[in-house]
C-alpha positions as CSV (number, residue, x, y, z in Angstrom):
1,X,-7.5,-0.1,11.8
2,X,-5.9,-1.1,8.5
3,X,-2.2,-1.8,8.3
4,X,0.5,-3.5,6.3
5,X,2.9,-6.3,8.0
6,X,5.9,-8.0,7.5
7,X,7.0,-10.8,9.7
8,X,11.0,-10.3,10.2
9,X,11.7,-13.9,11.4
10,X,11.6,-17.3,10.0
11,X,11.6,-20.2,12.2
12,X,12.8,-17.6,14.8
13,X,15.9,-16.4,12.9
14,X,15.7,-12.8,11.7
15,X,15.5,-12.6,7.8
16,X,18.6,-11.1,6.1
17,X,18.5,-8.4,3.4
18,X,16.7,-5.5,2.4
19,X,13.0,-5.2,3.4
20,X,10.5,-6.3,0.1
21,X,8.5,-3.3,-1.2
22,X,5.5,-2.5,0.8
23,X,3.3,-3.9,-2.3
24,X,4.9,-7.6,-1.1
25,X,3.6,-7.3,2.9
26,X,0.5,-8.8,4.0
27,X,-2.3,-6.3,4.7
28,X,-5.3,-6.6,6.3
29,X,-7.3,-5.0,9.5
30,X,-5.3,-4.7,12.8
31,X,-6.3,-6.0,15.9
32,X,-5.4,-5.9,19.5
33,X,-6.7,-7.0,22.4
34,X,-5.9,-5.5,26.2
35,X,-7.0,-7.5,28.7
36,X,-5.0,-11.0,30.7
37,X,-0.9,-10.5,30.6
38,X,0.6,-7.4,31.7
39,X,-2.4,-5.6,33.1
40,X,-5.7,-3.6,31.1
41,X,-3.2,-1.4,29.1
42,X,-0.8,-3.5,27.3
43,X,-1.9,-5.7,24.6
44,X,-1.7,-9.5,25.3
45,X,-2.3,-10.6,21.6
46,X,-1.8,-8.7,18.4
47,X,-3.9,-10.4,15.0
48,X,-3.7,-9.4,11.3
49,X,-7.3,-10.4,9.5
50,X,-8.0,-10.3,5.8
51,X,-10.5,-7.6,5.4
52,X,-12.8,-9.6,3.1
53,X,-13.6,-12.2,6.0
54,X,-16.1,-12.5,8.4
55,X,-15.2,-11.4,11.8
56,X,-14.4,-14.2,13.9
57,X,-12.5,-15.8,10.7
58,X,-9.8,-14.7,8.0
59,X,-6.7,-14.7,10.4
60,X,-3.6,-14.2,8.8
61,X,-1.2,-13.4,11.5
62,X,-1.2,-13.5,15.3
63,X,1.4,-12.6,17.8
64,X,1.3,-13.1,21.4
65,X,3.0,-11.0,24.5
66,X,3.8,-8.3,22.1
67,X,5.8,-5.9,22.9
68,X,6.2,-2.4,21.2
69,X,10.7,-3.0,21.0
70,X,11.2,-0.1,18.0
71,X,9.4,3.5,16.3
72,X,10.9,4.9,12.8
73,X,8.1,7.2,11.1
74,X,6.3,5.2,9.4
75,X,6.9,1.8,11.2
76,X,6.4,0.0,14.4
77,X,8.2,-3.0,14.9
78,X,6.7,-5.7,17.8
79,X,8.5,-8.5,19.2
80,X,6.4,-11.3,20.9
81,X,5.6,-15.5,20.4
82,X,4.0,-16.8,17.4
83,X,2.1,-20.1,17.9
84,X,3.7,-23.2,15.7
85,X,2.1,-26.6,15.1
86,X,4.3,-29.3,16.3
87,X,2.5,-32.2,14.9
88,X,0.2,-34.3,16.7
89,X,-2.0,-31.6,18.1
90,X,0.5,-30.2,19.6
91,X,1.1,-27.0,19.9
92,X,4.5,-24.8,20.3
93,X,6.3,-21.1,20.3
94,X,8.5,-19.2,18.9
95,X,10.2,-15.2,18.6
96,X,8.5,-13.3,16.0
97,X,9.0,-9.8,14.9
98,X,6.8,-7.6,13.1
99,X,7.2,-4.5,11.3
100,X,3.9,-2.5,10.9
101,X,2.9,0.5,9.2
102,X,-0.7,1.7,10.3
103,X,-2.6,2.9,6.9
């Protein structure tokens, strides 16, 4: 499905200030998938992908352990950990939240 995102966090600190217009979000086609953490029915990964990519490429955004924390018509916001290179190969995490709006 289609949606519009906007990451609410920046190095895991929430952004202050009013929300950019809609126009200023990152949109693209909305993915989830079901299966590993937290049993068949809740999603382990959440991934925004530029719609004008193949299918296995074009990743813009990717959020793992999601979980569904807020609902105000139009908008659902997710909480979960967003990978962050650390140098060296390495790898790390950190809080992320996104606000969605399915389209």
């Amino acid at each position: 499905m289609f949606a519009s995102v906007l990451r609410l966090r920046q190095m895991g600190v929430l952004i202050k200030g009013d929300l950019p217009p809609e126009e200023q979000w990152a949109s693209g086609i909305f993915e989830m998938s079901g299966h590993g953490f937290g049993g068949p029915r809740m999603p382990r990964r959440l991934v925004l992908r530029d719609a004008r990519s193949n299918p296995d490429k074009g990743l813009l955004f990717e959020l793992f352990q999601p979980t569904l924390v807020d609902v105000k018509h139009p908008y659902l916001k997710f909480r979960g950990i967003e990978g962050v290179s650390l140098g060296d190969g390495e790898v790390g995490g950190m809080v992320q939240e996104w606000l969605v709006r399915l389209r």
